[in-house]
C-alpha positions in Angstrom: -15.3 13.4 47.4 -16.6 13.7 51.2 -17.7 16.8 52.7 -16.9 16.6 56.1 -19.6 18.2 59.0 -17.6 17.9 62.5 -18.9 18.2 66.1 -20.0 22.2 66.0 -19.9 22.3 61.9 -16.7 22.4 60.6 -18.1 21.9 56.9 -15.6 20.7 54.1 -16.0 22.6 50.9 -14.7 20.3 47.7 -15.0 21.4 44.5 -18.1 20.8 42.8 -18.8 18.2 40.6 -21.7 16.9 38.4 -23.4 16.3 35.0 -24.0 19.8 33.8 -20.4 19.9 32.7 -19.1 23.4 31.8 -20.3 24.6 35.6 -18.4 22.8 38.0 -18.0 19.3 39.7 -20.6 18.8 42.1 -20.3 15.7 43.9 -20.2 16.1 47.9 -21.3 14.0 50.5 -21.5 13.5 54.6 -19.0 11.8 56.3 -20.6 8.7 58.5 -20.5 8.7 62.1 -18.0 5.9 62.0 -15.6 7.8 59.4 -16.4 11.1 61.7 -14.8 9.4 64.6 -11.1 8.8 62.5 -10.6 13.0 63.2 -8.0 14.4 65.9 -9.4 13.9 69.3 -7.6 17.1 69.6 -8.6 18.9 67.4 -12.2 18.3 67.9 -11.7 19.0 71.7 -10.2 22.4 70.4 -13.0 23.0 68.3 -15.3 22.3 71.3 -14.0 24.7 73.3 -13.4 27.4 71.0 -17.1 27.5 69.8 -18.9 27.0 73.2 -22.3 26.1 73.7 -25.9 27.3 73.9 -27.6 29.8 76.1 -28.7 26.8 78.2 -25.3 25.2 78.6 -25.5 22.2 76.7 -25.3 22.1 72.4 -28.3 21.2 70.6 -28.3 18.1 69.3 -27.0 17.7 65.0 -29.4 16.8 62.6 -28.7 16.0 59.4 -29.8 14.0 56.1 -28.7 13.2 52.8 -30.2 12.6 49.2 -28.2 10.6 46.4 -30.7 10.7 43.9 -30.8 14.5 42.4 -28.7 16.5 39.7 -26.4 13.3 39.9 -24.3 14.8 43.0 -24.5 14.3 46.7 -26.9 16.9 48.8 -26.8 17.1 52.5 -29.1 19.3 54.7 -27.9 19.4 58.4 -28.6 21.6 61.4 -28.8 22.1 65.1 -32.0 21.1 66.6 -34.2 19.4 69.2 -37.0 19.7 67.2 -37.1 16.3 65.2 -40.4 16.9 63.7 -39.9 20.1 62.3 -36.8 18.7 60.7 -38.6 15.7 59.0 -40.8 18.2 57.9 -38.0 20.3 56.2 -36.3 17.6 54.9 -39.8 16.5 53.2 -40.2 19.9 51.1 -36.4 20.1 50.4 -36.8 16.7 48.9 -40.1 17.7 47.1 -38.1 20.9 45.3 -35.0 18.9 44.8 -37.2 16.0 42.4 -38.8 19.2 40.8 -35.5 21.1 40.1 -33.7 17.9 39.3 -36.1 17.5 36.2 -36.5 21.3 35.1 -33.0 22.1 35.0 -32.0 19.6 33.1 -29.9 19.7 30.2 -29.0 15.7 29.0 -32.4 14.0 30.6 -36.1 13.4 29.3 -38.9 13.0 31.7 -42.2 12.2 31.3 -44.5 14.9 31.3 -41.6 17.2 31.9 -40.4 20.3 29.2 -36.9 21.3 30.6 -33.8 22.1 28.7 -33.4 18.9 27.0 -36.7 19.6 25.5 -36.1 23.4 24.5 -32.5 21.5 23.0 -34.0 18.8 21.1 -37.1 21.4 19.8 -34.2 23.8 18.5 -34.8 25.4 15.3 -37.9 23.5 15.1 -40.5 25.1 17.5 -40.7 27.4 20.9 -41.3 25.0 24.0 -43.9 25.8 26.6 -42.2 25.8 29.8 -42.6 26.7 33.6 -41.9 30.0 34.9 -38.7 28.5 36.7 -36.7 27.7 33.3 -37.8 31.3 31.9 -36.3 33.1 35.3 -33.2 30.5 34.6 -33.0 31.9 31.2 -33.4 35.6 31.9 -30.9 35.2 34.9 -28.2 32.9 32.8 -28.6 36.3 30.2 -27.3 38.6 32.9 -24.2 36.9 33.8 -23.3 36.6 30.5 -23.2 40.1 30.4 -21.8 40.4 34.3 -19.0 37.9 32.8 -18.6 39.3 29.4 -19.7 36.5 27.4 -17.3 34.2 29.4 -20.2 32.1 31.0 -22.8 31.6 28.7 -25.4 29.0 28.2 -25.3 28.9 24.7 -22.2 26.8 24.5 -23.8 23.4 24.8 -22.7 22.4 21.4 -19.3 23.0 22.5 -19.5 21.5 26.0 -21.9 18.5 25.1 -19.0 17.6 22.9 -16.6 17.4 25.9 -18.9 15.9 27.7 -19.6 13.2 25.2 -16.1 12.5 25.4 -15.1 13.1 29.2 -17.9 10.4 29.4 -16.5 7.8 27.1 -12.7 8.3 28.6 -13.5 7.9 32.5 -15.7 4.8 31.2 -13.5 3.6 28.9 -9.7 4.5 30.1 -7.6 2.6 27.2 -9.8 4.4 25.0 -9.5 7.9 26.1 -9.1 10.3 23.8 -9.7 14.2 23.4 -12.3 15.9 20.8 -10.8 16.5 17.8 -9.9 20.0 16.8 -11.9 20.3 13.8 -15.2 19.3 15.9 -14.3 21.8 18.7 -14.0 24.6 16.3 -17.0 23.9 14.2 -18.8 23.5 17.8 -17.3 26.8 19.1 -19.1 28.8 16.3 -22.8 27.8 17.4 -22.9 30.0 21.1 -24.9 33.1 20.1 -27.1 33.5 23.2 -29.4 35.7 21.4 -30.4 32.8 19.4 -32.2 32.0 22.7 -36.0 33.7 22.4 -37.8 34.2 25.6 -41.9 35.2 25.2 -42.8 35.2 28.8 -46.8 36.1 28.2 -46.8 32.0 26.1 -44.2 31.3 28.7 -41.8 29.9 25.8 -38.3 30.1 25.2 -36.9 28.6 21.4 -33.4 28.4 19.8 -33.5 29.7 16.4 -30.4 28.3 15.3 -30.7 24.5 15.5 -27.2 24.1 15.6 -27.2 25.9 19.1 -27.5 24.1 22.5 -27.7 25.3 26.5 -25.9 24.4 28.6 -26.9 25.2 32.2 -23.9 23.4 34.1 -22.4 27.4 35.1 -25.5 28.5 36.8 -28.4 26.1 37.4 -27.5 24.2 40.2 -27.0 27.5 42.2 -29.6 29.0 40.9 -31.9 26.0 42.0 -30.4 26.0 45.5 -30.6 29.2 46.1 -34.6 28.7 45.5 -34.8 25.6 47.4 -33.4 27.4 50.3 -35.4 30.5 49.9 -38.5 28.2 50.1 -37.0 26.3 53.5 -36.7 29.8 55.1 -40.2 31.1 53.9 -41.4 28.0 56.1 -39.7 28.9 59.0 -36.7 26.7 58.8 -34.0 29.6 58.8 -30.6 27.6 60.6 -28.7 25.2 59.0 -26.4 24.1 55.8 -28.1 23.5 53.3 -25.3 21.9 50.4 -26.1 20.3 47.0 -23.1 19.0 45.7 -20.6 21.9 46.5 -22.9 24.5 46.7 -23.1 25.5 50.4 -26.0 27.6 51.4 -25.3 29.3 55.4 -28.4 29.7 56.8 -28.5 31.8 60.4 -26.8 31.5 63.3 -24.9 28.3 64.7 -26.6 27.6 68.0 -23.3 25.3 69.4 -21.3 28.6 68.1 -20.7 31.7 70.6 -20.1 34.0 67.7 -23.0 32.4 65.6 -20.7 31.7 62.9 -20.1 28.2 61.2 -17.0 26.9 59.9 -16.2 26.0 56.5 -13.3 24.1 55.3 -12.0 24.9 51.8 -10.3 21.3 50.6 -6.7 21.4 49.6 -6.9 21.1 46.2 -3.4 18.8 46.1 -4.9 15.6 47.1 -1.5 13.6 47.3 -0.5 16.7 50.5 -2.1 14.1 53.1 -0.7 16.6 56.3 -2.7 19.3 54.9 -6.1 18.9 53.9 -7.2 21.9 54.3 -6.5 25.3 52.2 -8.3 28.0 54.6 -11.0 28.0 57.3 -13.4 30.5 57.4 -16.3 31.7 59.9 -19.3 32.9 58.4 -22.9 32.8 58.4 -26.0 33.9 56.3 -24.1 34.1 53.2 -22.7 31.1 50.6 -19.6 29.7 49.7 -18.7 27.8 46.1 -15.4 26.2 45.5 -14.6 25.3 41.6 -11.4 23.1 40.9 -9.9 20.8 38.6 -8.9 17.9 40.8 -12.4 16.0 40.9 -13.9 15.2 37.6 -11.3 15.2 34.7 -10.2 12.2 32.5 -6.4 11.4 31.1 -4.9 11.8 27.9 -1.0 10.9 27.5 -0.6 11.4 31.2 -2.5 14.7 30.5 -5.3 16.1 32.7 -8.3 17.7 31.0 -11.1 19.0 33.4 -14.3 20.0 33.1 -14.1 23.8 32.6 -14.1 24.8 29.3 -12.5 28.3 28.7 -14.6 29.8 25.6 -11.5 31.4 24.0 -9.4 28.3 24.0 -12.3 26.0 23.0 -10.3 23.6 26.2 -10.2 23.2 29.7 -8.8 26.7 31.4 -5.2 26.1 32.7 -5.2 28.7 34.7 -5.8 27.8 38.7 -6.2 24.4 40.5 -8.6 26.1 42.9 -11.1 29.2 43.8 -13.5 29.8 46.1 -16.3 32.9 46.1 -17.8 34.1 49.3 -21.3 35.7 47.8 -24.3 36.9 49.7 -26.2 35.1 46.4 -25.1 31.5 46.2 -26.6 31.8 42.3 -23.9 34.7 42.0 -20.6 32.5 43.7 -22.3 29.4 41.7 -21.1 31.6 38.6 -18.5 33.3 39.5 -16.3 30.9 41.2 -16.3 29.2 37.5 -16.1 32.5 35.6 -12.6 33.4 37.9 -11.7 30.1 37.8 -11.1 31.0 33.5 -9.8 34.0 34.4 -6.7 35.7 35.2 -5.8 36.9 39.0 -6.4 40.8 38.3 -9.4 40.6 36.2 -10.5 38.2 39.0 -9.8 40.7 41.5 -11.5 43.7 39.8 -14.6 41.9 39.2 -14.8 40.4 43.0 -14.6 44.0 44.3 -17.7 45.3 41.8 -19.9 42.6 42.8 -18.6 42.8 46.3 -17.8 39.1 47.2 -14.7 37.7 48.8 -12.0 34.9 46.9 -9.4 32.5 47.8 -7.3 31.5 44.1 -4.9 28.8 44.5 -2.9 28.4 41.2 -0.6 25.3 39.5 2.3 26.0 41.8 0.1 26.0 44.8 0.4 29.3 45.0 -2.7 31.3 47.3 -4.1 34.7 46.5 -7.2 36.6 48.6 -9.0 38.9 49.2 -8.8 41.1 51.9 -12.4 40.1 53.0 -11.4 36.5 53.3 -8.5 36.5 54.9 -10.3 38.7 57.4 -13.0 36.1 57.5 -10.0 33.1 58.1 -8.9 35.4 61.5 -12.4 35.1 63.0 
């Protein structure tokens, strides 16, 4: 699960994969300079002289770093600079908000000292939790996609997707032993997701679950939501260029120095690994915006010879059958965080009416390899 950054940022997007299960696999990570050496001579050379170089003649140099150790993915800040200092110094508070976020947003971990959703979770039913300001934005935010996505993501379905996760856990450990939840668990399970059982009092800065049989689940919206802040707080310090990706979740910041257009290039994987002449689905140019891809071909355990991702569609109580792959282009990476898994459970033209109200661009690929997009992407692949 590699995320590939080539001379002049050619960025592979994978699907997300990570712990918070009913949101999306969030596990991506830098290529080495050894392993970046294996690509096309000439295709790099292409790339080269497509893109061009800076104002002064000669590219900035790439800078880049990666952390292993947060929301139990891979996240990767790069950019192009010759200032080494001010990128230590970035890298420094990205990794300060990254230990912060990793512990509030939290769904399956304790920490010491720490109230995050495992803590509003294990108190459910039992008592409100005093908790930062960050979870109750998380909360209030999570409240209005559920209404954006019409109950399909909403954080109240732990109890349902803490059960898949308990056994997507034991099956990938455990392969002679895997085995799906049994349908009398899942449907007792399914009946606990009432997200109004979730009570925010932001003057004791509290949130409580009424109903101790519900759980949140964050997996849909937190890492996003976290990135999106942890990039915010980069640019408020002046560190406006770069990528800035945590496990999937690619934040465009500014303009591409090495680029003549300013854009910078991201790869959208091909979803059918086994298709080794064509890794790549699409190639678009952008910049200041994000990009999310959601899939099923990262994190899934087998059954019988059977599949079964991590996207749990709410109606069928089991993973959504519907696409191997989409991608949302969103000016909000909180937003494409959410709805590359909401169209992802969705079907082609409720995708497509919902992409145009919240104006952001998507590439489907369906079971037969099949592609669909928007007009705004493929006018984003011709750039």
């Amino acid at each position: 699960m590699k995320k590939i950054f080539y001379p002049l940022a050619i960025v592979l997007l994978l699907a997300s994969c990570g712990k918070e299960d009913n949101g999306k696999l969030t596990n991506t990570d830098q290529v080495s300079q050894a392993e970046d050496k294996s690509t096309n001579k000439d295709e790099q050379k292409e790339e080269n002289s497509a893109e061009g170089s800076t104002d002064q003649g000669q590219a900035l140099e790439k800078l880049d770093k990666t952390y292993y150790d947060y929301f139990d993915t891979v996240t990767t800040y790069l950019t192009y600079s010759d200032d080494k200092e001010g990128f230590e110094k970035a890298c420094d508070l990205l990794e300060k908000d990254l230990a912060r976020y990793h512990k509030l947003y939290n769904s399956y971990d304790s920490f010491e000292g720490v109230n995050n959703f495992k803590t509003i979770n294990d108190k459910a039913g039992i008592e409100p939790v005093k908790v930062d300001p960050e979870i109750i934005e998380l909360v209030e935010y999570s409240k209005k996609m559920y209404e954006l996505t019409d109950g399909t993501i909403n954080i109240a379905m732990g109890s349902l997707l803490g059960l898949w996760h308990e056994y997507r856990e034991m099956s990938i450990d455990n392969p002679d032993k895997a085995a799906l939840p049994p349908e009398k668990e899942l449907v007792a399970k399914s009946k606990h997701k009432n997200i109004d059982a979730i009570e925010i009092d932001k003057d004791k800065s509290t949130v409580y679950i009424n109903d101790p049989n519900v759980q949140i689940d964050i997996g849909a919206i937190g890492k996003g939501f976290a990135t999106e802040k942890m990039a915010n707080h980069l640019k408020e310090n002046g560190f406006t260029r770069g990528i800035l990706s945590v496990g999937g979740d690619d934040v465009i910041m500014g303009d591409n120095p090495n680029s003549s257009t300013g854009n910078w290039k991201i790869a959208v994987q091909n979803p059918f690994l086994e298709d080794k002449d064509n890794p790549y689905s699409s190639v678009v140019s952008v910049k200041n915006t994000s990009v999310v891809t959601s899939g099923d071909y990262q994190r899934f355990f087998t059954v019988n010879g059977k599949n079964y991702h991590h996207i749990i569609d709410p109606e069928t109580m089991y993973p959504s059958d519907k696409w191997k792959s989409v991608s949302v282009k969103a000016d909000s990476i909180s937003l494409a965080d959410t709805l590359s898994t909401y169209f992802f459970i969705i079907d082609h033209e409720q995708g497509l009416k919902k992409a145009k109200e919240n104006k952001v661009e998507v590439f489907w690929i369906d079971k037969e390899g099949n592609e669909y997009k928007t007009d705004g992407w493929e006018a984003m692949e011709d750039e």
